[in-house]
N, C-alpha and C positions, 0 to 999 in steps of 0.2 A: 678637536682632540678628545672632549668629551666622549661623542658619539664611537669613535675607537676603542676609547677606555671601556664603555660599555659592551660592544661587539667584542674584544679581544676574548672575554676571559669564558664565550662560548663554544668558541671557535673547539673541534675534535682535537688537534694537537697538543694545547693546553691542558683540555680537560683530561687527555689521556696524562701529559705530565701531573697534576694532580691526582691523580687516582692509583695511590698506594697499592690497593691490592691487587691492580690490573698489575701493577709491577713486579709486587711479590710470587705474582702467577709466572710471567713470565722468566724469573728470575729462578724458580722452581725448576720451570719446564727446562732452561737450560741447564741444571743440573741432571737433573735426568738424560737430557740426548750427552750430555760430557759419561756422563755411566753408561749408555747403550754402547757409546764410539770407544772408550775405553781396549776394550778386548781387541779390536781392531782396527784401530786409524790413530797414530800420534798425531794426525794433522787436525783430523775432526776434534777430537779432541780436545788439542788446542785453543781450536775456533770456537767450540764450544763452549768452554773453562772464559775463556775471555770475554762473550759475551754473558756468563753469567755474571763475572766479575763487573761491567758499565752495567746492567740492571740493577745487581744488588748491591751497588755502592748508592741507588738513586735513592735506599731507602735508608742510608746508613747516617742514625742521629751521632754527627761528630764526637762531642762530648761523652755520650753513654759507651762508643765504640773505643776512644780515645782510652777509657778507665776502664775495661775489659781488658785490655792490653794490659795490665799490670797483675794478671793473674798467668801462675806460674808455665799453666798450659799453651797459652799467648806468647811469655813473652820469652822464655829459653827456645822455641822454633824462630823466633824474630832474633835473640841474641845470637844463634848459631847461624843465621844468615853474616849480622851484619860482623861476626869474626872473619867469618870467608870476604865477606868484601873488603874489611879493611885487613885483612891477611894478604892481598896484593901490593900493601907497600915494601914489604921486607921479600917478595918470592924476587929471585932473581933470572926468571923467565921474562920472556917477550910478554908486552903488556896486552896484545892480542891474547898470549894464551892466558894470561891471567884472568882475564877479562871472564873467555868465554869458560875458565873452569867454577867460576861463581854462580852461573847458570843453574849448575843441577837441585843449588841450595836455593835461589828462587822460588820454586814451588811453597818453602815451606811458609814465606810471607803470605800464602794464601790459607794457612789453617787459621789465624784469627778469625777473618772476616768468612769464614765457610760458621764456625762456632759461632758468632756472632747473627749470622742470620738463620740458622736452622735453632738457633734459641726460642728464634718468633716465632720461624714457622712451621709449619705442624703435617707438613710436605716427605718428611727425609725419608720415611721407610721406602716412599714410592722409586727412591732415588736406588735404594737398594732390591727394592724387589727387578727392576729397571738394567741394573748389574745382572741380576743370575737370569734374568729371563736372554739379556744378549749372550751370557755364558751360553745359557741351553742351546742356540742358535751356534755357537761354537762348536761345541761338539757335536751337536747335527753335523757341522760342516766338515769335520775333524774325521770321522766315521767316513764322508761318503769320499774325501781325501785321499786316505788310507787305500782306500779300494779303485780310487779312479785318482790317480795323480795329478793328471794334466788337470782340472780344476780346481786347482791352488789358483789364490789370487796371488803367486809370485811366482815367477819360473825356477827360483832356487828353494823353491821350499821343502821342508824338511818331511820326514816321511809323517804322515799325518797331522801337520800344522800347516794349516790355514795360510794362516798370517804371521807377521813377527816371527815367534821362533817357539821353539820348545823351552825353553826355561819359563816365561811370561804365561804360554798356555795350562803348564802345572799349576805356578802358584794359583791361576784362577780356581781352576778345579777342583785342588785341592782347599781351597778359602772357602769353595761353594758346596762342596760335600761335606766339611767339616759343621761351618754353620748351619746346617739344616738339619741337625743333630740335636739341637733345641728345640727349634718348632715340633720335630717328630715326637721329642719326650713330651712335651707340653700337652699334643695332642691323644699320645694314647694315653697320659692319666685323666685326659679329659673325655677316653674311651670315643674318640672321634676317627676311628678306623679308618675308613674311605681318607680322609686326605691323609693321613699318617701315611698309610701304606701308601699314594702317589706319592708324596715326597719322599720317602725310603727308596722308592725306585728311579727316584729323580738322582738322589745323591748316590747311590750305587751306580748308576750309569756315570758318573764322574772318574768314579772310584774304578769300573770295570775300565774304559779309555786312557785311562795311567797305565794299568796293567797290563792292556792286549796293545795298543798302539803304541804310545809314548809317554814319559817321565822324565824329570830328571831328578840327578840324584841329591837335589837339595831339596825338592818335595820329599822324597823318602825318609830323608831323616829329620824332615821338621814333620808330616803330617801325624808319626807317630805322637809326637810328645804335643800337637796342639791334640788328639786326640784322648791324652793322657789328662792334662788340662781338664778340659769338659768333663770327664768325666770324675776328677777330683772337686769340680765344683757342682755339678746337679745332679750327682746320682748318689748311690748309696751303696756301701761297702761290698754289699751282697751282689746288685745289680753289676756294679762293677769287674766285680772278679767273672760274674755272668758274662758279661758283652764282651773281656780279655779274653779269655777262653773263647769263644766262640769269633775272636779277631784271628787268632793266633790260629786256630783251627783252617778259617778261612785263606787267610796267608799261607799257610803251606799247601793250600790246594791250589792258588794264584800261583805257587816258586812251581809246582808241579808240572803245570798245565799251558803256563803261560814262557816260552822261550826267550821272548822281547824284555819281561822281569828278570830271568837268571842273566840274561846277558851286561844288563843296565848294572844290578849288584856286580857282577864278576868284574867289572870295568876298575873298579875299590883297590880289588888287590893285582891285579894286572898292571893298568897305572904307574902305581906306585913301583912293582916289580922294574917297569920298563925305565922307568925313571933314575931307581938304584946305581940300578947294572951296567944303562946304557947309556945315561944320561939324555935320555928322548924326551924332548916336550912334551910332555900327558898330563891330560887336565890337571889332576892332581899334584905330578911331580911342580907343574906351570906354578900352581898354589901355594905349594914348601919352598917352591925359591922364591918367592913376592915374596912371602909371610917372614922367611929369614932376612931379605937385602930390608923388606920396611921396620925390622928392628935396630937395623943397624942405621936407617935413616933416621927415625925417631930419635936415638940414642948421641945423632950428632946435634939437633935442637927439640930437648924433653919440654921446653917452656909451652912456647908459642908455634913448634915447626919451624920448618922449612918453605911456608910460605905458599898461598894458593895458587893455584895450577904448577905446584913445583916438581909433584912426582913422575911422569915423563923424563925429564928431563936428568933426575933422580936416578932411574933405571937405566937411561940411556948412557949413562958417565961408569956406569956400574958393570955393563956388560960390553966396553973394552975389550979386545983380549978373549972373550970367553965364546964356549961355542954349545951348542945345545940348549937345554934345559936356562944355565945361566947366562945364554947371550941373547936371551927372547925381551923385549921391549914393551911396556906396558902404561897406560896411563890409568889403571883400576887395580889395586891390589887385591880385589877379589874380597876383600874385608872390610864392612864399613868402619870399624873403632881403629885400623888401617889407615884408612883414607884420609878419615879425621886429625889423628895422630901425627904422621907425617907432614899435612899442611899444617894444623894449627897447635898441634903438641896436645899436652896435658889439660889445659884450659878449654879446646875443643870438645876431647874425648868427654869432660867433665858437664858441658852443657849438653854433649849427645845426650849422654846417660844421665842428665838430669831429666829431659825431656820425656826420653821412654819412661821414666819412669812417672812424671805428671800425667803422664798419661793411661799408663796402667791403672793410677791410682783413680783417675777419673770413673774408669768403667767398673764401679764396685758393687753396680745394681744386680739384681737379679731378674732381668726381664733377657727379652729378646736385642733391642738396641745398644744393651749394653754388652752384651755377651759379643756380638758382631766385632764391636768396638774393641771388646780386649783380643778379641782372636786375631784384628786384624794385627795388634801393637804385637801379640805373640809372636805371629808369623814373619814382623818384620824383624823383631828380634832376634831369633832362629835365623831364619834367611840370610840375615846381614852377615854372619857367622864365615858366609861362603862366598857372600858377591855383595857391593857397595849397593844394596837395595834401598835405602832412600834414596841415594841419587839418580838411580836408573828411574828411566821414565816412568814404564809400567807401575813395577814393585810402588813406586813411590809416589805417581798420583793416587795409586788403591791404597796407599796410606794415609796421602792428605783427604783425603774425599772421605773416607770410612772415618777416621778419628773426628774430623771436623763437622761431618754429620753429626754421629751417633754422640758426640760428645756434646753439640750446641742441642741438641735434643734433651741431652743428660741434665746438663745445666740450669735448661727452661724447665725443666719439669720439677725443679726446687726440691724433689727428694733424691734425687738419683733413680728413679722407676720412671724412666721414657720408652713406652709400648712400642706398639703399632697402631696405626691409623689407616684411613682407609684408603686403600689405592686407585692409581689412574692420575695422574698427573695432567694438568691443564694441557690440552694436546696431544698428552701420551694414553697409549692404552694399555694395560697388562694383563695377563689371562686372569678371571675373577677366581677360579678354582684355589691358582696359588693365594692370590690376595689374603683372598678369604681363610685360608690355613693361617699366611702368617696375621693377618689382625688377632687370631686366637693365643696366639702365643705371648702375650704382656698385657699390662695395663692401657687405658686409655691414656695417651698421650694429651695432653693438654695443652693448649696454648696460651701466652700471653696475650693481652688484651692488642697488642698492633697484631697480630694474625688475622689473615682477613677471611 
């Protein structure tokens, strides 16, 4: 037995389970391929996201993880879970659907332990540079789409999307043109032309594929105001009215030029029109009737709701009798503070909006990782306005993934200034051109002493 005890603790298996940083590598790298799949595969993605979660639980000290939990950012995404689960005692839906409307809040039990380990590790930009490089591969594919149909990776796809749909390929776009608004200011006061001007033309080509191929219209009215954002926070009065002007200039040359833009806006007051008059289900009119029957849901339990997975069910007792517009059937009100409301009342909506706001409040550095971080809580803000965007896949892993990065980065760096670092992730590669722009943009990132 001896002789065992001796041979065991040499043996490759062992040594790999003891070897922390092999873990952390790994545990990295599946962050990263979870951000490349992102844009395109719920299922990669999945697989992905889960195998980071068995790596990076191998390194997680119980105790230290255990009492991170009770900081505000932590634990309102974990209280707003466990309402939605124990909000199926009172729904008086079938326990199937209660079951599977608990799902979408899931995700969020994964921001602790995302903050929790990009505290240590000193990996996360690579995880974002990792997102805009499979963006870029997006719109490649988006472009040749448009022009050659039948190579959609889905036979019903929409005119110039890929994959998924057009609302998921905005917000990217728009997430990735916006953010690159930073590194580019960074780099031309740091008179570093050459990548300024690549990434200027990175983020314009996001910004040009909104406007000549596809959009929708909840990028339109949130990318203005995360634009507006940005530049109330790193530019100056002066510069500002500069870059408005010459946005505003820009934009009427896009309404001019671009048919796919007027037509997308005109849809606003069309909509609505056909909806008035006719009573015709149109997006919009779709949106005035959820947004009125969920007031009146809300108004019959303000406390706690009506109970998880109950608004299906909700709509379906409501639209009776009715034909058009109010006989349409729904399980998304189109409105996260909505969604919330109806299943779990006032108490929900209250840990929603406590959370965005911990989290807003997290990102109050001035660098690059933090800037990403507020833009993404921006966007989810905005966005939620119009469609249940944390719960939805997309929207809402690019929210756990961005916050929980940029945010365990923010934390570990004990002043709130978490940079950039140097890219390429263990297995992954990223073009060094961009790398090397965004390491320019923040401070060095530091790591705590378990970083390997």
């Amino acid at each position: 037995m001896s002789g065992i005890a001796r041979i065991l603790p040499a043996t490759p298996v062992l040594r790999l389970w003891r070897d922390l940083p092999a873990w952390t590598r790994m545990a990295d790298t599946f962050a990263v391929l979870t951000a490349l799949a992102l844009p395109w595969s719920t299922s990669l993605t999945s697989i992905f996201m889960l195998g980071w979660l068995v790596t990076a639980g191998r390194m997680i000290d119980l105790d230290g993880f255990l009492r991170s939990l009770k900081r505000p950012v932590c634990a309102l995404p974990i209280a707003l879970f466990g309402l939605a689960a124990v909000g199926t005692l009172w729904s008086d839906v079938p326990w199937a659907t209660r079951l599977y409307a608990v799902g979408p809040a899931a995700k969020l039990l994964v921001l602790p332990a995302l903050l929790y380990h990009f505290e240590r590790s000193a990996r996360g930009v690579r995880v974002f540079v990792a997102f805009l490089v499979s963006c870029v591969l997006l719109l490649a594919m988006s472009w040749i789409v448009a022009w050659h149909p039948g190579l959609a990776l889905r036979p019903d796809a929409e005119y110039g999307v890929p994959v998924k749909n057009y609302i998921d390929q905005s917000q990217e776009f728009a997430l990735c043109a916006v953010v690159l608004a930073y590194p580019v200011i960074t780099l031309l006061r740091a008179k570093r032309i050459l990548p300024a001007t690549l990434l200027i033309a990175l983020s314009l080509s996001f910004v040009i594929n909104m406007v000549f191929v596809t959009v929708s219209r909840t990028a339109l009215v949130t990318m203005p105001v995360m634009l507006a954002v940005f530049a109330l926070l790193h530019l100056r009065w002066r510069s500002t009215v500069i870059i408005f002007c010459t946005a505003a200039l820009l934009a009427g040359l896009a309404w001019t030029v671009s048919p796919h833009l007027r037509r997308t806006a005109a849809t606003f007051a069309r909509d609505y029109r056909y909806y008035k008059e006719l009573n015709l289900p149109t997006s919009i009119g779709l949106r005035l009737e959820f947004w009125g029957k969920s007031l009146r849901f809300i108004s019959e339990a303000p406390i706690l709701g009506n109970g998880t997975g109950s608004i299906r069910a909700l709509f379906e007792e409501s639209a009776i009798g009715q034909a058009g517009a109010a006989g349409q059937v729904i399980a998304n009100p189109h409105n996260q503070t909505l969604s919330v409301a109806i299943q779990w009342g006032v108490v929900g909506v209250a840990l929603l909006y406590g959370m965005w706001l911990s989290h807003l409040l997290l990102f109050r550095g001035n660098d690059l990782v933090a800037w990403i971080g507020l833009l993404v809580v921006v966007q989810n803000v905005l966005g939620s306005l119009f469609n249940s965007h944390l719960f939805d896949f997309n929207a809402g892993w690019m929210y756990v993934l961005a916050v929980g990065i940029a945010g365990g980065m923010t934390l570990g760096s004990g002043s709130g200034q978490a940079g950039a670092v140097p890219a390429g992730a263990a297995g992954v590669v990223v073009p060094d051109t961009l790398s090397a722009s965004l390491q320019a943009c923040g401070t060095m990132y530091r790591p705590t002493a378990e970083s390997p």
